[in-house]
C-alpha positions in Angstrom: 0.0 0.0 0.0 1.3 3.5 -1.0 1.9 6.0 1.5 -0.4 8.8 1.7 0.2 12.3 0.2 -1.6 15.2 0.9 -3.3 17.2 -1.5 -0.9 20.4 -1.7 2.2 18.1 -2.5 -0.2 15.7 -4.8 -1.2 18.3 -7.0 1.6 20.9 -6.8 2.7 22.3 -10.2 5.7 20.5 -11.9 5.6 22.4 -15.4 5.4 26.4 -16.1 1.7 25.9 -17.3 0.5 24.3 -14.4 0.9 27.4 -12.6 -2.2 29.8 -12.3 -2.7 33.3 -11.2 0.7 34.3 -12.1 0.7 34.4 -15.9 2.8 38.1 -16.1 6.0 36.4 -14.2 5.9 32.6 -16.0 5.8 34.1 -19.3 8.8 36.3 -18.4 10.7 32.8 -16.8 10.0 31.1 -20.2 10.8 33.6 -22.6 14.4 33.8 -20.6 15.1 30.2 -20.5 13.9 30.1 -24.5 16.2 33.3 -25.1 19.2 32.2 -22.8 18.8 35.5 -20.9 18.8 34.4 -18.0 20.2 36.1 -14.7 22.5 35.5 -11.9 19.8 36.1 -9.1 16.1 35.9 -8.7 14.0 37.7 -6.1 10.6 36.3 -5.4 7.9 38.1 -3.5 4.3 37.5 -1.8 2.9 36.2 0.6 1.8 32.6 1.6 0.5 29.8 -0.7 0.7 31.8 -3.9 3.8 29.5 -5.3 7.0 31.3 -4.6 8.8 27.8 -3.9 6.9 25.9 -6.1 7.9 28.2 -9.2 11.6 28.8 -8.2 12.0 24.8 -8.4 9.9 24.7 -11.9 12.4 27.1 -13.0 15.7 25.3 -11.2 14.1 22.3 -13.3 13.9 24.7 -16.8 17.8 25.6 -15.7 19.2 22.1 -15.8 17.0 20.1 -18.1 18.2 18.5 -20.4 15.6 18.6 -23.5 13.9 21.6 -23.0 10.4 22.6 -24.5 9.9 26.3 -25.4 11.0 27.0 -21.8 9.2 24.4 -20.1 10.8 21.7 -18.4 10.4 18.3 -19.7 10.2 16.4 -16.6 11.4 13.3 -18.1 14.9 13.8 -17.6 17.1 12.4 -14.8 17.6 16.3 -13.9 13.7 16.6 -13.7 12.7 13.1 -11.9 16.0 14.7 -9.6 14.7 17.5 -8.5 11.2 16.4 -7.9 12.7 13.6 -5.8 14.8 16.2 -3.9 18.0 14.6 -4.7 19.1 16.5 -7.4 22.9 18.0 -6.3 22.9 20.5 -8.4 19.9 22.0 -6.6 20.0 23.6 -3.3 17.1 24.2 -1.1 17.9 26.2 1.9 15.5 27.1 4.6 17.0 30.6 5.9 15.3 30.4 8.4 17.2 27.4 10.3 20.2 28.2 8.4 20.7 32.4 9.3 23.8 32.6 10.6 27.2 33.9 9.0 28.8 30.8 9.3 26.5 29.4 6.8 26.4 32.2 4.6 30.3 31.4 4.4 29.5 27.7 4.1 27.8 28.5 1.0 30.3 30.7 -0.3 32.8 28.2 -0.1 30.7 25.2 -1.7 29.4 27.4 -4.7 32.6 27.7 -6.1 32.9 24.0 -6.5 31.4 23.3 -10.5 28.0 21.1 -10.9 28.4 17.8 -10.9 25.5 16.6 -13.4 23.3 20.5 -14.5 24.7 23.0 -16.5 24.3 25.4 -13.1 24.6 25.2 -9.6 21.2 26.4 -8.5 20.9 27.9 -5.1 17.2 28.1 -3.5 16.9 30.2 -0.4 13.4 30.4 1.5 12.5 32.6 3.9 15.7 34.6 2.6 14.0 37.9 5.4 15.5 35.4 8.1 19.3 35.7 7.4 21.1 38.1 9.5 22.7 41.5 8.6 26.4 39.5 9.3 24.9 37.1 6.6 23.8 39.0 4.3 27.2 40.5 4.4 29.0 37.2 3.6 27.2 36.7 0.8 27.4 39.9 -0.6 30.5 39.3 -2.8 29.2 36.3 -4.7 25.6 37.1 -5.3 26.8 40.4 -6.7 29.8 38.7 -9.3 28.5 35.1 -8.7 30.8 32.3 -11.2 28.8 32.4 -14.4 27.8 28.6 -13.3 25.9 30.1 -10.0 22.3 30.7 -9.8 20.4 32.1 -7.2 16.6 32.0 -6.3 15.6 33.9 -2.9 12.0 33.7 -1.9 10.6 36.0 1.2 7.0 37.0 2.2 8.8 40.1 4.0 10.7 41.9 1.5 11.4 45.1 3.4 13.4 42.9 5.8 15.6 42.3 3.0 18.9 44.6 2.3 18.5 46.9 0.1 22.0 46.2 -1.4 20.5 42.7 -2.0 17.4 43.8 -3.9 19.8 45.9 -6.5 21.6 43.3 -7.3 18.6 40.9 -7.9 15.6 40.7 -10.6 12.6 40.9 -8.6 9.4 39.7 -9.6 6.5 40.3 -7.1 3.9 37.0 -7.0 0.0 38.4 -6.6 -2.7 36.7 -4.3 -4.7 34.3 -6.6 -8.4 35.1 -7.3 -11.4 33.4 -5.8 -12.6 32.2 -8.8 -9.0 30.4 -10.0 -9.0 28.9 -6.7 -12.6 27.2 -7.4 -11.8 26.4 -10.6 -8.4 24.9 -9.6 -10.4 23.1 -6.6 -13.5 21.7 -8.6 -10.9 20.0 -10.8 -8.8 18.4 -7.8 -12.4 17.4 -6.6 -13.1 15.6 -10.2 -10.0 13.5 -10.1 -10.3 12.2 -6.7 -14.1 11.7 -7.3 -15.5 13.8 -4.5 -18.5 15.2 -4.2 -18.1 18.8 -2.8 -21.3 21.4 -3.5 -20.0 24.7 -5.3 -21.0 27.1 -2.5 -18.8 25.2 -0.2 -16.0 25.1 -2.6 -16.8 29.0 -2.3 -16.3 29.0 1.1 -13.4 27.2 1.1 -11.7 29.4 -1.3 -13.2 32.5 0.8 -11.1 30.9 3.5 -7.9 30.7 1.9 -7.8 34.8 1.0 -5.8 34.1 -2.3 -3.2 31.2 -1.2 -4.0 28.0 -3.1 -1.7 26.0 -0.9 -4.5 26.9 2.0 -7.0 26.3 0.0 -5.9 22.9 -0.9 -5.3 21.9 2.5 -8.5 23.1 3.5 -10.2 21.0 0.8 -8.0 18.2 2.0 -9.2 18.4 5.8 -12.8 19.2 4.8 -12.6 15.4 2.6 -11.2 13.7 5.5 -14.0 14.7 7.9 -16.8 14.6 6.0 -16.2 11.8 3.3 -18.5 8.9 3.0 -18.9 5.8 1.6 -22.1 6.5 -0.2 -20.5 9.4 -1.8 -22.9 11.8 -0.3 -22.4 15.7 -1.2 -20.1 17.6 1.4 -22.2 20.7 1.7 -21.4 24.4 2.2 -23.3 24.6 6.1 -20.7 21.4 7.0 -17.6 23.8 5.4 -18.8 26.6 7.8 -19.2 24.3 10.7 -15.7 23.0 10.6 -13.8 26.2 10.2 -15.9 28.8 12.2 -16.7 30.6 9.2 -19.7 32.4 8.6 -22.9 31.8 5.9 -22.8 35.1 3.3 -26.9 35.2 4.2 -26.2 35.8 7.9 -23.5 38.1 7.0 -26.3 40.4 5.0 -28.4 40.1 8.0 -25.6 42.2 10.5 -25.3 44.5 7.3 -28.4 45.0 6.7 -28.8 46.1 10.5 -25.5 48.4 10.2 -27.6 50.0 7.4 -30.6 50.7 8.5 -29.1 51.8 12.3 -31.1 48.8 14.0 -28.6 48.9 17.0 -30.7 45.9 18.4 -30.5 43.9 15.7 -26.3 44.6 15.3 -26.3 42.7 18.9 -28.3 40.0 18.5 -26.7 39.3 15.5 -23.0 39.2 17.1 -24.7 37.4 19.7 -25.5 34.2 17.4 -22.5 34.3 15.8 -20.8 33.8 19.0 -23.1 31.2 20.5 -22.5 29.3 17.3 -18.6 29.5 18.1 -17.6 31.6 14.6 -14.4 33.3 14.6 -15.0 36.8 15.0 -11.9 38.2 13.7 -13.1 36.1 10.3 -16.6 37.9 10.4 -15.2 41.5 11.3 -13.4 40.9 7.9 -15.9 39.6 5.9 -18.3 42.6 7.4 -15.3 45.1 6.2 -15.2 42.8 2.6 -18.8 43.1 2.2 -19.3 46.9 2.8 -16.1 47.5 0.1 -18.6 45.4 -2.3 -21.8 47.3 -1.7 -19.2 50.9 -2.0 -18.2 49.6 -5.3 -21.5 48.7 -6.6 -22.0 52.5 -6.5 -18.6 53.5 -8.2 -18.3 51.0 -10.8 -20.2 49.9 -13.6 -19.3 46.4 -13.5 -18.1 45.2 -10.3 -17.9 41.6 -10.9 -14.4 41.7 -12.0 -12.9 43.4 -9.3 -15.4 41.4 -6.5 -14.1 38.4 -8.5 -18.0 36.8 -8.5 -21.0 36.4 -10.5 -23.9 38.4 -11.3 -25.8 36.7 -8.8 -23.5 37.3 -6.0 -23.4 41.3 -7.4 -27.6 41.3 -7.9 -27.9 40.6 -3.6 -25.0 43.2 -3.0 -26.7 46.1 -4.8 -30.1 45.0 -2.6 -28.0 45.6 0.8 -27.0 49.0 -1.4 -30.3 49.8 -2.2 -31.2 50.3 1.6 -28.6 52.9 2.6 -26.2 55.7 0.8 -23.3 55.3 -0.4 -21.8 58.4 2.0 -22.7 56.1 5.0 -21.1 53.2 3.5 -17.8 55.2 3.8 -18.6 56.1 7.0 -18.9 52.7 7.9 -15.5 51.6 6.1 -13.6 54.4 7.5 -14.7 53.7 11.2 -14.0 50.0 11.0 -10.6 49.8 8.7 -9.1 51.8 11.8 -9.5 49.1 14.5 -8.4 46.0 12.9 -5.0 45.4 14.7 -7.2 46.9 18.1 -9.7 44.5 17.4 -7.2 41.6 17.6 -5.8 42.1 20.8 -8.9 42.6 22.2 -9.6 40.6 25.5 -13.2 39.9 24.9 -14.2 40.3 20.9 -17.4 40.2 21.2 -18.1 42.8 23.5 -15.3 44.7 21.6 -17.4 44.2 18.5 -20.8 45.2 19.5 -18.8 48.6 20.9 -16.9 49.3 17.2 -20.3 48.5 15.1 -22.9 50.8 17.4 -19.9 53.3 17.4 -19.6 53.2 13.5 -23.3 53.1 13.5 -24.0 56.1 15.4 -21.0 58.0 13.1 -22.7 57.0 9.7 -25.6 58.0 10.7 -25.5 61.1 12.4 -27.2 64.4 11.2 -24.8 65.9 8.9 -24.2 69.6 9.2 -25.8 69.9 5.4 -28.6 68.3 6.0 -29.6 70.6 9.2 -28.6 73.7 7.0 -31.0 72.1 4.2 -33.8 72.1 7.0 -33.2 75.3 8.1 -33.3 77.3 4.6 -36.8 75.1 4.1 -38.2 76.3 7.5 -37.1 79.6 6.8 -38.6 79.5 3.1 -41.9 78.9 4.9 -42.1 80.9 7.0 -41.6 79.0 10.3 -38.4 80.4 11.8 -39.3 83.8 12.9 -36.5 84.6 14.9 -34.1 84.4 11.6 -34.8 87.7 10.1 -34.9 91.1 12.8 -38.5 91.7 11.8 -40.6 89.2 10.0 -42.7 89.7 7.4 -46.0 91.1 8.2 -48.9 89.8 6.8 -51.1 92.0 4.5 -54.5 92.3 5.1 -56.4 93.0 1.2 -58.1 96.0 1.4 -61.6 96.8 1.0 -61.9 99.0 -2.1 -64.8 101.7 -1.2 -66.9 103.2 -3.6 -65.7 105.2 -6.2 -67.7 108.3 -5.2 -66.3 108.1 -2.1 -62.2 108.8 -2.8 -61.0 112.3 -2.5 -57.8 113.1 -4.5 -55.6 114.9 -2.3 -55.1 118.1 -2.8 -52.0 120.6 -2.4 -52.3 123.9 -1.9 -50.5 126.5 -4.1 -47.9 128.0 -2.4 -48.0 131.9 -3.1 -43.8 132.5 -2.0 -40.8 130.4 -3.2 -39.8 128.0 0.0 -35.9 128.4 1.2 -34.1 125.5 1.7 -33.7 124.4 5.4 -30.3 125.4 7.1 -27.7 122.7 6.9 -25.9 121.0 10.2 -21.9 121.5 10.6 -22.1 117.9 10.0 -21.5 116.7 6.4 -22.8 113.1 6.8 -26.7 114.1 6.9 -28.4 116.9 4.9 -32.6 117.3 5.9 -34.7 117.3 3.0 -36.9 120.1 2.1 -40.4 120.3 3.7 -43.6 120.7 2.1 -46.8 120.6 3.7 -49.1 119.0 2.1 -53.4 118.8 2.4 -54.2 115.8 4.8 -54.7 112.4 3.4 -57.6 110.5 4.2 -57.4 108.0 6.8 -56.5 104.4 5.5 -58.5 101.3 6.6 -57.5 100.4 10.3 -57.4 96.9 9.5 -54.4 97.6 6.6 -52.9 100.1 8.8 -52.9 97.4 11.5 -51.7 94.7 9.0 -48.8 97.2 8.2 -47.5 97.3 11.5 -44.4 95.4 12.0 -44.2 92.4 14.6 -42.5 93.4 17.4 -39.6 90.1 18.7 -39.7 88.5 22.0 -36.6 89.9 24.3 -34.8 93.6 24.2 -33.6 94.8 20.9 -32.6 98.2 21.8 -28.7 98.4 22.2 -28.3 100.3 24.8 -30.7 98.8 27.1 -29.2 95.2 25.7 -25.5 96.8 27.1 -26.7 97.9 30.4 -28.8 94.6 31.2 -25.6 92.5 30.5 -23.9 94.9 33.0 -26.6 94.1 35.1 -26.4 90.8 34.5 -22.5 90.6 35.2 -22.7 93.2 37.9 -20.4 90.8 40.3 -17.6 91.4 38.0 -17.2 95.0 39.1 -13.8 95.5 37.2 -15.7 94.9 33.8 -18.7 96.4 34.5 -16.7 99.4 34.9 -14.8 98.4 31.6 -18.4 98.0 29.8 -19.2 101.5 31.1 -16.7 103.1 28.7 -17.7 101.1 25.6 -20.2 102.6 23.3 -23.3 100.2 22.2 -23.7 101.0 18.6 -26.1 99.0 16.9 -28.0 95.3 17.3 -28.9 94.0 13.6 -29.4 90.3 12.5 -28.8 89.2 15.5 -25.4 91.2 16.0 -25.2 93.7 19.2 -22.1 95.9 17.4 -20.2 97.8 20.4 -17.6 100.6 20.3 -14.4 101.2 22.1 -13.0 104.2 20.9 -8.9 105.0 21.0 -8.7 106.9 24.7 -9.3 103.7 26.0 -6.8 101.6 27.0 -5.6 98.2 25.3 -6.1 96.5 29.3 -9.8 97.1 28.6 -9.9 95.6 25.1 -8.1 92.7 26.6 -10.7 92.3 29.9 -13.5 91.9 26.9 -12.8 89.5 24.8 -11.8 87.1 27.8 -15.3 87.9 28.9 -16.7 87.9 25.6 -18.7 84.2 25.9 -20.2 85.2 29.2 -21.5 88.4 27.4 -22.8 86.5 24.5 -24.6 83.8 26.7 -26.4 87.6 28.6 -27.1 88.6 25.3 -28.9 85.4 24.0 -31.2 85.9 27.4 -31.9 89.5 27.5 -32.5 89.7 23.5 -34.7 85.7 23.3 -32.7 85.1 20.5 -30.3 81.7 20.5 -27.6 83.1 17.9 -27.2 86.3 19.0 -23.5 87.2 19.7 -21.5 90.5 20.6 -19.3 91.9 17.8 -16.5 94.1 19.2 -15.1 96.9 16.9 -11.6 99.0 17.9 -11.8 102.5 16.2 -8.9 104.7 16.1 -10.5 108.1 15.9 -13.9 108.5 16.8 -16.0 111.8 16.5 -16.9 112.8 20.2 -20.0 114.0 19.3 -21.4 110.4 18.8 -19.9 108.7 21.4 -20.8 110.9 24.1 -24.5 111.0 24.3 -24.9 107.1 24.1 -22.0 106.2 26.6 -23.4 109.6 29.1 -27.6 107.4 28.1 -26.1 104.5 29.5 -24.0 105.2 32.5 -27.3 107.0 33.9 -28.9 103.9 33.4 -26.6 102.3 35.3 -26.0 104.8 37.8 -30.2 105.4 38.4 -30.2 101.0 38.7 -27.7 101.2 41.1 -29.4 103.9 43.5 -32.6 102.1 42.8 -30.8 99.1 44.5 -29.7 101.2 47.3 -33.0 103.0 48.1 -34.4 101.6 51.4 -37.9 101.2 50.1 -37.0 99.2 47.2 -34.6 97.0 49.4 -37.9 96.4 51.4 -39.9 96.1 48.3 -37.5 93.1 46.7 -37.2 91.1 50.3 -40.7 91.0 51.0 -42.0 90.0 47.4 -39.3 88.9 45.5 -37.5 89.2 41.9 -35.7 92.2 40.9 -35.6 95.7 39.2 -36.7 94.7 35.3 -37.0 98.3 34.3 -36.2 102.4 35.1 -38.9 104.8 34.0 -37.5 108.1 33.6 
C-alpha cells in the first residue's frame, strides 16, 4: 500500500503551465530560458501559498533540463525526476530560516565555487531569505553580486522590506499576486473531479473564501474538509458542513448584520454578534468579511461592473446592490472608514465580542449622524416657509387685502399753491446728513384700520434696543465690578441680524480691550437671554479716531442707566420692596 500524500504536495505544479494566477512572471521565466537571458539572481515576492517555492523549483528544473520545451521543463529527464525527488545535487534548497547565521552564509560561499556535478548550473534556492542576519547578508554579498557564471540564485521572502537593500539591487525581482477566488474554485472543482468527490459549489466557495488568495490553504482546507466529511455512499459535502468545521460564517447571515449596520437597528447589530458567538464563529473572520462586504456594496455604487474586481458572478453582485439599495453610499464610507481603523485593536482585544458590538454601534452612530448639510437644508426650508421667525430682525407682516370703497367716495388729495418760493432748510456742521426740504401737504384721508394694523411690524420676544441690551448684560455681570466698569466706557452701537455691534473708541486703553474679549462668551450667553434670540453674539469693533460727538450721548444714556439702577438698589424702600415679594428691578422709568 502506497503511502499517503496530501493534496498540496499531490497536486503541486511541476511544469510552467501548471501554474495559475501568475501568468505576467511565467511568461517572463520562459521567454528567458527560450532566449538564454537568463540572470545571476532571482527575487521572489508574496505572501503565503501563492507559489513562490513551487515556481523557483519549476524554474531550477527549466535551468538544468536536459531537452527543453519552449521553456518548459520536460520532466522526463534524470535532472527533472532529480529534483522532484529532492536529490538532485545541483539543486540547493535552503530554509534561511534554520540556516541564518554567518557561518553558513560562508558555508555556501565556499561550496558554490565547487562546478555542478550533473546540471549545467549550480542552482541555489533560499526560503525565507527575510530570516538571514545582517552579518549574513554580508557574507554573501560578494558572490551574489559577481556570482561564477555557473551560479544561480533564487531567494524567496514574504517580508521583503526585511531584506537589504543592497540585496534587492543586485537581484531581478518579480513580485507573486494573491490568486483570485474564482482560480481557486476552478483549480479546486478539478482536484475534486479526479479524486471523485463530491463537494457542492457554494462550499468550494467558502473554502476558497477561506484561503484569502493562497491555493496552498485552500488545498489543505479541501483536504481536511474530505477527510471529515467523506462517505462511503458518496454523499455531497455541503457548504453549512464547510462553515461548521472552520468557524466561518454563511454570506446570508452576514447580509443580516449588514443589513442592520444600514438601517441603524442597533438591536439587531447585537443579536446578530450574539448568534455568531453562541454558534462558536471566529469573530476576527466575520469583522473581515463585514469590512469585505461593505467595500462590495461601495463599489457597486462606483463602478459599472463590479464583478471583475469582486471576483464573482452576477448573482453574488444582484444581492449586494439589494444591501445597497437600503442605505447611501456616504454612509457606506462612514462605515469603512470607522471600521478599517481598529483591525490590529480589534485583535488584541480581550473579549471580541463585547469589543465588536462597541466598534459597530460606534460606527453606526457615526454614519448615521445628522450631517451639518442636511440641518442647513432644513433650516433654509423652514425659513422658506415661513416658520423660523426669529431668523430675520423683523418678520414679514402679513397683509390684510383692502376693502376697495366706492368710487364716489375717494378724494384726491389736494395741495395747496404755495404763493412764496420755499428756502431751503439750514444745513448742520455735519456733512454726513443733509434734511430734506419740507412741504406741507393737504391731509390724506385715513387708510383702513385693519391695513394700517396689518402694516404694523411684529414686534420680537426679548430687548432689541442696544443700549438697554449693554446695560442689562452689565446688570447681569454686575459681580464682575472690574468689567462692568470696563463696559461703562464702551459705546453700544447697533444690534442688527442678530449682531449687538459695540464701540471702544482709542482713549481707551488696550487692558480694557483685553478684559472683553476674555469675557466675551459670558456676554454673549447675557445677550442670548436678554435679546430671546439663540444666535445672537457681541461683535467688538476698535476704532482709532472716533467723532466725540457720537460717542458721548450714548456712553453719558447709558451710565445713567446704570448709575439710576444702582441707587434704585440702594434706596431703602426698594430693598424692602425686593425682600418681601421677591425678583428684581426689570426696568427704570424716567
Amino acid at each position: 500500500m502506497s503511502e499517503y500524500q496530501v493534496i498540496a504536495r499531490k497536486w503541486r505544479p511541476q511544469r510552467f503551465s501548471d501554474v495559475v494566477g501568475q501568468e505576467h512572471i511565467i511568461q517572463t521565466l520562459k521567454n528567458a530560458i527560450r532566449m538564454q537571458r537568463t540572470a545571476h539572481a532571482y527575487l521572489f515576492v508574496g505572501p503565503r501559498g501563492v507559489g513562490k517555492t513551487t515556481t523557483a523549483r519549476i524554474f531550477a528544473k527549466a535551468l538544468n533540463c536536459l531537452n527543453p520545451e519552449d521553456g518548459e521543463p520536460c520532466c522526463k529527464c534524470r535532472s527533472c525526476l532529480a529534483v522532484v525527488a529532492g536529490n538532485n545535487m545541483d539543486v540547493i534548497e535552503i530554509d534561511a530560516a534554520s540556516q541564518s547565521g554567518v557561518n553558513d552564509a560562508r558555508a555556501i560561499r565556499e561550496e558554490a565555487m565547487h562546478m555542478p556535478i550533473n546540471g549545467r548550473y549550480k542552482i541555489y534556492i533560499i526560503d525565507e531569505v527575510h530570516m538571514l542576519s545582517k552579518q549574513a547578508w554580508n557574507a554573501l554579498l560578494k558572490i551574489v553580486e559577481e556570482p561564477p557564471a555557473h551560479i544561480k540564485f533564487i531567494f524567496a521572502t514574504t517580508e521583503v522590506h526585511m531584506v537589504l537593500g543592497t540585496i534587492i539591487s543586485r537581484c531581478q525581482r518579480f513580485d507573486l499576486q494573491r490568486i483570485s477566488t474564482q482560480t481557486i474554485v476552478e483549480r479546486l472543482e478539478g482536484i475534486c473531479q479526479a479524486e471523485k468527490v463530491k463537494v457542492s459549489k457554494n462550499a468550494i466557495m467558502a473554502i476558497a473564501r477561506a484561503a484569502d488568495g493562497g491555493m496552498r490553504d485552500a488545498q489543505s482546507l479541501l483536504d481536511q474538509m474530505i477527510s471529515f466529511f467523506s462517505t462511503d455512499d458518496g454523499q455531497e459535502i455541503s457548504e453549512e458542513q464547510v462553515l461548521s468545521l472552520f468557524g466561518l460564517s454563511a454570506i446570508a447571515e452576514i447580509d443580516l448584520l449588514i443589513t442592520a449596520l444600514c438601517t441603524n437597528d442597533r438591536a439587531g447589530v447585537v443579536a446578530a454578534i450574539h448568534r455568531f458567538a453562541a454558534k462558536g464563529k471566529n469573530l476576527e473572520t466575520l469583522f473581515s468579511d463585514v469590512l469585505m462586504r461593505l467595500r462590495g456594496i461601495q463599489l457597486c455604487y462606483l463602478v459599472p461592473n463590479p464583478e471583475e474586481i469582486l471576483e464573482t458572478d452576477a448573482e453574488a453582485v444582484a444581492s449586494i446592490r439589494q444591501l445597497g439599495d437600503q442605505t447611501t453610499l456616504e454612509t457606506i464610507q462612514i462605515l469603512i472608514e470607522q471600521l478599517s481603523s481598529i483591525g490590529r485593536a480589534f485583535h488584541d482585544a480581550l473579549n471580541k465580542q463585547v469589543f465588536l458590538e462597541s466598534i459597530l454601534l460606534k460606527a453606526m452612530r457615526e454614519a448615521h449622524a445628522v450631517k451639518i448639510a442636511d440641518l442647513l437644508s432644513r433650516l433654509n426650508h423652514l425659513r422658506n416657509a415661513g416658520d423660523l421667525q426669529f431668523i430675520d430682525q423683523v418678520p414679514p407682516a402679513t397683509i390684510v387685502p383692502k376693502t376697495t370703497p366706492p368710487a364716489e367716495k375717494i378724494q384726491k388729495p389736494t395741495v395747496p399753491k404755495l404763493e412764496t418760493p420755499i428756502s431751503p432748510a439750514p444745513q448742520k456742521k455735519s456733512p454726513e446728513t443733509v434734511p430734506p426740504t419740507v412741504v406741507e401737504e393737504a391731509p390724506v384721508p385715513a387708510e383702513d384700520p385693519e391695513l394700517q394694523a396689518a402694516k404694523t411690524p411684529v414686534k420680537l420676544a426679548g430687548v432689541a434696543n442696544p443700549e438697554k441690551l449693554w446695560a442689562g448684560i452689565a446688570e447681569a455681570l454686575k459681580e464682575n465690578q472690574t468689567l462692568c466698569k470696563t463696559m461703562k466706557r464702551c459705546r453700544p452701537e447697533s444690534f442688527e441680524k442678530d449682531v449687538l455691534t459695540v464701540v471702544l473708541t482709542s482713549q481707551d486703553d488696550t487692558e480694557a480691550w483685553q478684559r472683553l474679549n476674555d469675557h466675551l462668551p459670558e456676554c454673549n450667553l447675557a445677550l442670548q437671554k436678554l435679546s430671546e434670540r439663540p444666535l445672537a453674539c457681541i461683535n467688538l469693533k476698535h476704532i482709532t479716531d472716533a467723532p466725540k460727538d457720537d460717542t458721548t450721548k450714548p456712553r453719558q444714556s447709558m451710565m445713567s442707566d446704570l448709575d439710576a439702577l444702582e441707587k434704585a438698589r440702594n434706596n431703602s424702600a426698594v430693598k424692602m420692596t425686593i425682600d418681601l415679594f421677591g425678583g428684581d428691578i426689570a426696568e427704570i422709568r424716567k
